[in-house]
C-alpha positions as CSV (number, residue, x, y, z in Angstrom):
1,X,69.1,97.2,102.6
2,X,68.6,100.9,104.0
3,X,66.8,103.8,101.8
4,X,70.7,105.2,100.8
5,X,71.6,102.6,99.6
6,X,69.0,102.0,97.5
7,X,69.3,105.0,96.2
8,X,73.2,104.9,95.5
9,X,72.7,101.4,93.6
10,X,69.4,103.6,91.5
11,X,71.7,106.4,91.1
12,X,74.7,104.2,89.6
13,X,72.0,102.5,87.4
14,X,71.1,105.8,86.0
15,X,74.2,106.6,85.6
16,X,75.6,104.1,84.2
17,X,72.9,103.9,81.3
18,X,73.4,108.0,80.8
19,X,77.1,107.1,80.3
20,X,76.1,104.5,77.8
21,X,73.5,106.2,75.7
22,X,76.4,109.2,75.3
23,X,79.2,106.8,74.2
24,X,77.1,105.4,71.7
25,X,75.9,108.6,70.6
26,X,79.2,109.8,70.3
27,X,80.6,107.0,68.0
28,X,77.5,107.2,65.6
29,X,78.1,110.4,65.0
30,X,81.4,109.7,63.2
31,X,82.5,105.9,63.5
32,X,85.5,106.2,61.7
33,X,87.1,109.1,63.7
34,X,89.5,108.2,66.2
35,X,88.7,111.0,68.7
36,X,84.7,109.7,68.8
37,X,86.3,106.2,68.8
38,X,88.4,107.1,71.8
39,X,85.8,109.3,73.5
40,X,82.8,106.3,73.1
41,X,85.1,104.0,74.8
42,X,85.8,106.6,77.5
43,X,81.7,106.7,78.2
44,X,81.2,102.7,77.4
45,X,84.0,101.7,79.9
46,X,82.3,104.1,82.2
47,X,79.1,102.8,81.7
48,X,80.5,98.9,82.2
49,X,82.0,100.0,85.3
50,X,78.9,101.4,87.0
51,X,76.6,98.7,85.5
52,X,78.9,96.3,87.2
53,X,79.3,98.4,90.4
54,X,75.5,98.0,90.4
55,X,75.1,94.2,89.5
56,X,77.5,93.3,92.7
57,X,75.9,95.6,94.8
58,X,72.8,93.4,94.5
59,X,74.2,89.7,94.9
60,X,72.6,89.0,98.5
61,X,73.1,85.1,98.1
62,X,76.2,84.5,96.8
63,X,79.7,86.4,98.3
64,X,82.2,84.7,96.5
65,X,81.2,85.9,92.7
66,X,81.4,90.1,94.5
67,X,84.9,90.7,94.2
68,X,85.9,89.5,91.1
69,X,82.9,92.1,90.1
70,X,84.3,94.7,92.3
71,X,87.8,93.9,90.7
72,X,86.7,93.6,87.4
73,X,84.3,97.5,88.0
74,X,87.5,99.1,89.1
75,X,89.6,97.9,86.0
76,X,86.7,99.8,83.9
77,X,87.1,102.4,85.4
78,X,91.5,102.9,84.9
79,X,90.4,102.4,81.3
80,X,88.3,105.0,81.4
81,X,91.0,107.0,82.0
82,X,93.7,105.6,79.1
83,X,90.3,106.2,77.1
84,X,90.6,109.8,78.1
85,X,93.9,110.8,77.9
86,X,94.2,108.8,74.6
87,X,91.8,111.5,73.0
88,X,94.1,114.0,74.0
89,X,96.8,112.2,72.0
90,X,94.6,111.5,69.0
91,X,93.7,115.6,69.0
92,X,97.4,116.9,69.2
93,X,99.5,114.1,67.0
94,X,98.8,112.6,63.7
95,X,96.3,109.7,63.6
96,X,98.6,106.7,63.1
97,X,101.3,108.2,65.4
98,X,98.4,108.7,68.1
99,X,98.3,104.7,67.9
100,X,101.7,103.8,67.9
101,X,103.4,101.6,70.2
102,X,105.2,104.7,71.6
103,X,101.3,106.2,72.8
104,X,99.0,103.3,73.0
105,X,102.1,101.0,74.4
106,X,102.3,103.5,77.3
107,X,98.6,103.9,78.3
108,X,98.6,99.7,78.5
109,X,101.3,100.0,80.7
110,X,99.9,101.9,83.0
111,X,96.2,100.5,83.0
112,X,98.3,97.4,84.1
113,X,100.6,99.2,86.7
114,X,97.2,100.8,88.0
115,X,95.4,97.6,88.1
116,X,97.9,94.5,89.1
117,X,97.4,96.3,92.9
118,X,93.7,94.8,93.3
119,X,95.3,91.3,92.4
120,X,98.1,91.8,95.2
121,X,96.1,93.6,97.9
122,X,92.8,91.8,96.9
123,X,89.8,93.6,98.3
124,X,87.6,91.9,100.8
125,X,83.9,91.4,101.7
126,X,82.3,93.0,104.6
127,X,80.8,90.2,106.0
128,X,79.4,92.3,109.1
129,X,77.3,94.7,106.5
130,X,76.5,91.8,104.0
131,X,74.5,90.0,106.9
132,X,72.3,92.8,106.8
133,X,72.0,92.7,103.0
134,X,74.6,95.7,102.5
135,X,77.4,95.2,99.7
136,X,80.3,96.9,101.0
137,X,83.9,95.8,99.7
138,X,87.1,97.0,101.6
139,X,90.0,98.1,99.8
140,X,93.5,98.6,101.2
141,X,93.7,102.3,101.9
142,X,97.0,103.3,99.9
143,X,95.7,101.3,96.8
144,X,92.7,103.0,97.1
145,X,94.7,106.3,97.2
146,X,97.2,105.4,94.8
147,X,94.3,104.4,92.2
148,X,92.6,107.3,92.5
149,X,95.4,110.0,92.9
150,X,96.4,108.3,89.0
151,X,92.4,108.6,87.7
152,X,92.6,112.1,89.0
153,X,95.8,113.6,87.8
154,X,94.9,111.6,84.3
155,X,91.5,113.4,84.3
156,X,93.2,117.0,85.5
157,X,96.2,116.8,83.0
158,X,93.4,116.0,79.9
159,X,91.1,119.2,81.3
160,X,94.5,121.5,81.5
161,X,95.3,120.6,78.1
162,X,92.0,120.7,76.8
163,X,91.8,124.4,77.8
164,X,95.6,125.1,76.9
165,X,94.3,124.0,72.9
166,X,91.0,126.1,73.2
167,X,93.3,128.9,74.6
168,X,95.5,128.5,71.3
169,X,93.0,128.2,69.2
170,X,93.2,131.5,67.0
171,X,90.5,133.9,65.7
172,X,90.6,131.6,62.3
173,X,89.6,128.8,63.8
174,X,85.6,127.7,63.4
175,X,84.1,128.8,65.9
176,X,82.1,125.5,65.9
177,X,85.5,124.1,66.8
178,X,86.2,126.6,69.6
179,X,83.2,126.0,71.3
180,X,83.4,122.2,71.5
181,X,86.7,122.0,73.1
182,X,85.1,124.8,75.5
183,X,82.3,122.3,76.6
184,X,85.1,119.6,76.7
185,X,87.2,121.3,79.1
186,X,84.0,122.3,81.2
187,X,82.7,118.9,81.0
188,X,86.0,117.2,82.3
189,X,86.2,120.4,85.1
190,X,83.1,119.3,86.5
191,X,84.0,115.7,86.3
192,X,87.2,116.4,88.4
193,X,84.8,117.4,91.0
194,X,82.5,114.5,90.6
195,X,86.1,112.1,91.3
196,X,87.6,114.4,94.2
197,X,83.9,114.3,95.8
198,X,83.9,110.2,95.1
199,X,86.9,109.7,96.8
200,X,86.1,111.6,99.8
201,X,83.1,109.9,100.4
202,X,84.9,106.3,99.5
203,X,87.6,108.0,102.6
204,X,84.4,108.9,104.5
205,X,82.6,106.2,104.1
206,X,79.6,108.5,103.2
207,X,76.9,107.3,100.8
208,X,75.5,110.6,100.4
209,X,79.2,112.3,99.0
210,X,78.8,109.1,96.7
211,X,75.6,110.0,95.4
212,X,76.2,113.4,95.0
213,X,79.5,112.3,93.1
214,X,77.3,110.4,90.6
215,X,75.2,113.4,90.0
216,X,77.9,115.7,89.2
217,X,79.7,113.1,87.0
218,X,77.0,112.9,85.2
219,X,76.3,116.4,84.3
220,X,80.3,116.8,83.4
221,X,79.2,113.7,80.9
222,X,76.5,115.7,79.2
223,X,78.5,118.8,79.1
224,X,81.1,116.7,77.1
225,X,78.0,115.4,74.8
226,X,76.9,119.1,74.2
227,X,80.3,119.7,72.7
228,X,79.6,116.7,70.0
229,X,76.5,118.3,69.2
230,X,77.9,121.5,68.6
């Protein structure tokens, strides 16, 4: 395995733990409210994802077991999503509406229409790289597209809103309050980039775009954290 890659699996390790030290955080601060509920499982489905994306990145010895990883990573991360925009339904509707079959029915649907397409147009192994103890899985280019136009619109629409609400907030409101949703909005900005910069280096085939990816992600992640701790 060659130095990048190394450092892409160490990068998603890191990562992956940052996103799950957050999420937790985030729940303890208030385990009975639905919008730390919602935002922990954002950050825990993250972290799954990644910790995953790094376990099946290090199977040298046994192909068969690497997609149903690689299937199972990517399903982690459309929740991650549903887990996102469902905050934004918890913030602007009453709690018990926010949960409804109306809401929550919806988002299931579409972590399942955003999904099923791995189990039609199943990924496959690179056999060529995986002979040379490299891990890379090849997914069919408009699912790939498809997925990740969905995660990004999700993730845009939940940062538009975010700052629509802080915009809206009046001069009565805390200004504990007002701040948080401004390191919210920030924090899902930068995210944006972190996606749009992962998915041209998934197009590109670069490692380094991926990297760099993680690293901004991750700082969009402790932006959002900041605005808990506010």
């Amino acid at each position: 395995m060659d130095l990048l890659n190394i450092i892409k699996i160490i990068t998603t390790i890191i990562t992956g733990a940052i996103a799950l030290i957050i999420g937790l955080r985030v729940l303890f601060l208030n385990k009975n409210d639905l919008l730390h509920i919602w935002f922990a499982l954002y950050f825990v489905s993250t972290s799954l994802g990644f910790i995953i994306y790094a376990i099946y990145h290090l199977i040298l010895n046994n192909p068969t077991i690497i997609i149903p990883l690689m299937i199972t990573a990517q399903i982690f991360f459309n929740f991650t999503t549903i887990a996102l925009t469902m905050t934004l339904v918890v913030l602007e509707k009453h709690r018990k509406v926010s949960m409804s079959l109306k809401y929550l029915g919806t988002m299931l649907i579409l972590l399942f229409v955003m999904s099923i397409g791995y189990f039609v147009f199943i990924p496959h192994l690179e056999m060529d790289d995986y002979a040379l103890d490299i891990v890379n899985t090849h997914t069919d280019p408009a699912l790939f597209i498809f997925v990740n136009a969905i995660r990004l619109l999700l993730t845009s629409y939940a940062a538009i809103r975010y700052i629509i609400i802080t915009r809206k907030m009046g001069s009565e409101t805390k200004n504990r309050t007002k701040n948080r949703m401004k390191w919210f909005s920030l924090g899902l900005i930068i995210i944006i980039f972190g996606l749009i910069t992962n998915l041209a280096g998934g197009l590109l085939s670069s490692i380094l775009l991926e990297i760099l990816a993680l690293v901004i992600i991750d700082t969009g992640a402790f932006l959002i954290l900041k605005g808990f701790l506010i």
